[in-house]
Each structure stands twice: as structure tokens, then as C-alpha cells.
C-alpha positions as CSV (number, residue, x, y, z in Angstrom):
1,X,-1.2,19.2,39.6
2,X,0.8,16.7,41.4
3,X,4.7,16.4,40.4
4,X,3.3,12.6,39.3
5,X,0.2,13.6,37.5
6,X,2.7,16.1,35.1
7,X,4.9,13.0,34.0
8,X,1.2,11.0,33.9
9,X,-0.1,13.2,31.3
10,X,3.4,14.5,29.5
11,X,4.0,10.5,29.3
12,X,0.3,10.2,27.8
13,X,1.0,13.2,25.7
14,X,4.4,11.9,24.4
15,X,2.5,7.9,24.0
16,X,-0.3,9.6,21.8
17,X,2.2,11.6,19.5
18,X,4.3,8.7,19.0
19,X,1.4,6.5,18.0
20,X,0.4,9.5,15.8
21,X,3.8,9.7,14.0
22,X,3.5,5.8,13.5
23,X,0.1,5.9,11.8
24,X,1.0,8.6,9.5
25,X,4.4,6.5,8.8
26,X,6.4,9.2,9.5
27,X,8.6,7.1,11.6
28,X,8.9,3.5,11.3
29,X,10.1,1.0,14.2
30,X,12.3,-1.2,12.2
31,X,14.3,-3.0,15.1
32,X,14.3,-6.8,13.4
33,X,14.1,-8.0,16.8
34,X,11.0,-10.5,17.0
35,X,10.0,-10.0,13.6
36,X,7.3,-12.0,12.4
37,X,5.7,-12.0,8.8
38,X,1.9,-12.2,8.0
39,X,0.2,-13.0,4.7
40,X,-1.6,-10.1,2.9
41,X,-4.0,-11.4,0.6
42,X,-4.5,-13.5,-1.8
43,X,-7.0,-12.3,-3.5
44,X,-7.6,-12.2,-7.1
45,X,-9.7,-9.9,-9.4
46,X,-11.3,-10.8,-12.7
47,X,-11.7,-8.0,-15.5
48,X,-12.9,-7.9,-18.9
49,X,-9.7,-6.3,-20.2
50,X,-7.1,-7.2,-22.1
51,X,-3.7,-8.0,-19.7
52,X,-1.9,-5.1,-21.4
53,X,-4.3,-2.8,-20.9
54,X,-5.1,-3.9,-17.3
55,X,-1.0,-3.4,-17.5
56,X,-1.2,0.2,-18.5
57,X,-3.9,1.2,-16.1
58,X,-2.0,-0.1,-13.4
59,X,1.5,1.4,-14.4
60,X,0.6,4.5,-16.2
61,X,0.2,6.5,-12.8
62,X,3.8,5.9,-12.1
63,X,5.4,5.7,-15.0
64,X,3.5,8.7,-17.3
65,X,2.4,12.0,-15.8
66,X,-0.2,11.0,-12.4
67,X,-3.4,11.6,-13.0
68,X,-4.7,15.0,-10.6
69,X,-8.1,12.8,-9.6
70,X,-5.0,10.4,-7.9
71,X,-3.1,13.2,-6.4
72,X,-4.5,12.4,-3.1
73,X,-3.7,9.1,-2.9
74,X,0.0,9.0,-5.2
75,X,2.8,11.2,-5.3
76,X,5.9,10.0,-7.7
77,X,9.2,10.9,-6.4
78,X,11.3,9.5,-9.1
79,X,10.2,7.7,-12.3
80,X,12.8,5.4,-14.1
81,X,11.7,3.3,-17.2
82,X,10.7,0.1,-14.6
83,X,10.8,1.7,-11.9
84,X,9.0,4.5,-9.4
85,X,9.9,5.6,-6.1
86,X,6.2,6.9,-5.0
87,X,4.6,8.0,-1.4
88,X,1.2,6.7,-1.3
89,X,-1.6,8.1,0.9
90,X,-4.6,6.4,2.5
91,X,-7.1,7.4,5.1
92,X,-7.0,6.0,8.8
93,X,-9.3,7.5,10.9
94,X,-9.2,10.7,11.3
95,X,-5.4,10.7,10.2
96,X,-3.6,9.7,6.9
97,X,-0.8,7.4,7.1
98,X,2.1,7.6,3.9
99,X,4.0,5.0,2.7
100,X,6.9,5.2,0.5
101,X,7.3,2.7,-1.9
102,X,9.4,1.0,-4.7
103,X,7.5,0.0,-7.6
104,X,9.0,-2.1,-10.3
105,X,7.4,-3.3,-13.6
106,X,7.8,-6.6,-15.4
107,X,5.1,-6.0,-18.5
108,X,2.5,-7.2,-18.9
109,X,2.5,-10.0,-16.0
110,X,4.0,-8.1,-13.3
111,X,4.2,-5.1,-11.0
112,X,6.1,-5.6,-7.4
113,X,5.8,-3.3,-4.5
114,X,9.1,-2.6,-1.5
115,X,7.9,-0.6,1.6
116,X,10.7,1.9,2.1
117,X,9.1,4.0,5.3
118,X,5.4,3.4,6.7
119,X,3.7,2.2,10.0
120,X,5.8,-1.3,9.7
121,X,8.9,-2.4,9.0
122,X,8.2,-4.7,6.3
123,X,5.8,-5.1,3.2
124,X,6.4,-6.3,-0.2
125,X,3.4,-6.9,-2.7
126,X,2.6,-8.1,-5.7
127,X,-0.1,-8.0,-8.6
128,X,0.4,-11.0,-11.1
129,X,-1.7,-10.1,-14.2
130,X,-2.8,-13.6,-16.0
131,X,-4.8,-13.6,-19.4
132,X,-7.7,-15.4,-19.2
133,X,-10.4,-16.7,-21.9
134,X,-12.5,-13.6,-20.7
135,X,-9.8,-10.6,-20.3
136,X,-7.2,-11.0,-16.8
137,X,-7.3,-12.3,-14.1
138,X,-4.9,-10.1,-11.6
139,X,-3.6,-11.7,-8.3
140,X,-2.8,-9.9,-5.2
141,X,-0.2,-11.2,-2.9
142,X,2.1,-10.2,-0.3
143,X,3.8,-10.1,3.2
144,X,3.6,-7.7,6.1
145,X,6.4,-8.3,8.5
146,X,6.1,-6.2,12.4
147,X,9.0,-6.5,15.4
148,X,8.4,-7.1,18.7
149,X,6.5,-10.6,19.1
150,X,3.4,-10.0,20.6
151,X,3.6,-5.8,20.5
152,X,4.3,-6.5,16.5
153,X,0.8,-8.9,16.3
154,X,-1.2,-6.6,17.8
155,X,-0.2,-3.7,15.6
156,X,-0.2,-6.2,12.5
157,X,-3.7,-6.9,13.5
158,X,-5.0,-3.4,13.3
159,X,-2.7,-2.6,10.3
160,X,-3.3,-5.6,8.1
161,X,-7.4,-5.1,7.2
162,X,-6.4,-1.6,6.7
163,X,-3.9,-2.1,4.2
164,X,-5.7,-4.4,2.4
165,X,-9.1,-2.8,2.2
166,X,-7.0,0.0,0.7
167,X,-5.3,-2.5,-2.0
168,X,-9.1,-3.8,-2.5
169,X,-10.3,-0.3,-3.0
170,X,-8.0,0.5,-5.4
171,X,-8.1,-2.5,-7.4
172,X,-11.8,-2.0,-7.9
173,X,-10.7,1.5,-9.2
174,X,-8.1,-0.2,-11.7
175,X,-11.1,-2.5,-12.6
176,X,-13.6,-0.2,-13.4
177,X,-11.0,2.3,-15.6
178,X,-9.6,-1.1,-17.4
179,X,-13.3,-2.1,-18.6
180,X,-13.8,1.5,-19.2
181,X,-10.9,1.9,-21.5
182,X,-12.4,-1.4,-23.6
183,X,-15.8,-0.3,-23.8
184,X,-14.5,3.2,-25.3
185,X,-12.6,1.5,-27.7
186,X,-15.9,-0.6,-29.1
């Protein structure tokens, strides 16, 4: 092998194991040189729960002890009485990327989300829980801010139906314990 062919493949080698660490989120390329922001949702869920319950299901995984079935997905770090410092895990590919997070709780009509560390530089979140004639009605919203103009689109492009198929999954899961929770009590 050629004196050029070495740096070819060690410069490959490096390129692959830096996009590696920035999938799993063990490093983040926060610069806030060309950073641009991009919508994440809406998107709003109806259940046939009460707000405060819908309230618990969402918050009791941070704020009580975490359930085991959720201990691939959530890890609490630190638990104050509104707030959580949690890693949370999600499946991309054949890695899995971890994002540390801030949660804080405004019951029953709020919980609000701060990316510390993960593939981006910048996410905050939001579900706003609204009682409805029928049970809730919970609304997601957020941003997901990347650097580096066109570099940051790209990578917001591939991270952005990610991250919110993963919200989406798990509010389906929050939906289906909340109605769960009513039924039990009938």
C-alpha cells in the first residue's frame, strides 16, 4: 500500500469513527457558526385520559422510580421535584444515539425538554397537555437548531424524521398506558 492509499483509508477510518461518535451523541459539534433552527413537529395526540393522568404517565418515569420495561430507552441522572437530568436512548440503524436532556415539569399542562449533549447542538421540546370534552389533547412542539449552513441542513435532514418518529413512538406508548390506567380504574 501506497504512502497515499494509508492516509486514504486512515482518513476514511478517522471520517467513519467521527460520524459514529456523532450518531451515538457522544460528541456534539456545537460551533454556533451558521446555525440555523428547524421546526420539529407540531403534532398533536388525542387520548381518552384525564390531563392529570396523561400528566402522571408522562412524568412519573422521571420523577418516581423508572420503570425496568423503559430502561432501554431512559436513564435518570438526577431527579429534583420539577426537574430530571435524563440520557435517553433510541435506535439508529445499527447504532444507538443518547441524548442528555433536561426535563422540567409545570403540572398538569406542561413538560419542557433542553438537549444538553446529542448529535446537534440544539433541541428544546415541548408537550402542552390541554383538557378536552373527551380526555387531552397533548401537543408536541419544538426546535432543532445544526451549525454549519448547508453541512448543518443536510445533517438536520437525516436527524429530524428520526427524532420525531422517536417522539411519535413514544407518545403512542404514553397514549396507550394513559387509556390503560382509565380503563382499570372503571
Amino acid at each position: 500500500m501506497t504512502g497515499k492509499s494509508r492516509v486514504v483509508v486512515l482518513g476514511g477510518a478517522a471520517g467513519l469513527g467521527l460520524f459514529a461518535l456523532l450518531v451515538r451523541g457522544d460528541i456534539t459539534i456545537d460551533l454556533g457558526i451558521g446555525r440555523e433552527l428547524r421546526p420539529l413537529g407540531p403534532f398533536t395526540l388525542r387520548i381518552e385520559a384525564p390531563r392529570d393522568v396523561v400528566f402522571d404517565v408522562v412524568s412519573a418515569p422521571y420523577l418516581e422510580r423508572t420503570p425496568r420495561a423503559l430502561s432501554r430507552k431512559l436513564r435518570v441522572l438526577e431527579r429534583s421535584e420539577g426537574m430530571a437530568l435524563a440520557e435517553h436512548y433510541t435506535k439508529a440503524g445499527l447504532l444507538v444515539t443518547t441524548t442528555l436532556e433536561t426535563v422540567r415539569f409545570e403540572p398538569p399542562a406542561r413538560v419542557d425538554f433542553r438537549l444538553v449533549r446529542g448529535p446537534v447542538p440544539h433541541v428544546v421540546e415541548r408537550f402542552s397537555l390541554q383538557e378536552t370534552e373527551h380526555g387531552t389533547e397533548l401537543e408536541y412542539t419544538g426546535e432543532l437548531g445544526t451549525d454549519l449552513w448547508a453541512a448543518g441542513r443536510l445533517w438536520a435532514a437525516t436527524v429530524v424524521p428520526r427524532w420525531e418518529a422517536a417522539v411519535r413512538s413514544s407518545l403512542v406508548d404514553v397514549k396507550a398506558e394513559a387509556e390503560r390506567r382509565v380503563r382499570d380504574r372503571s
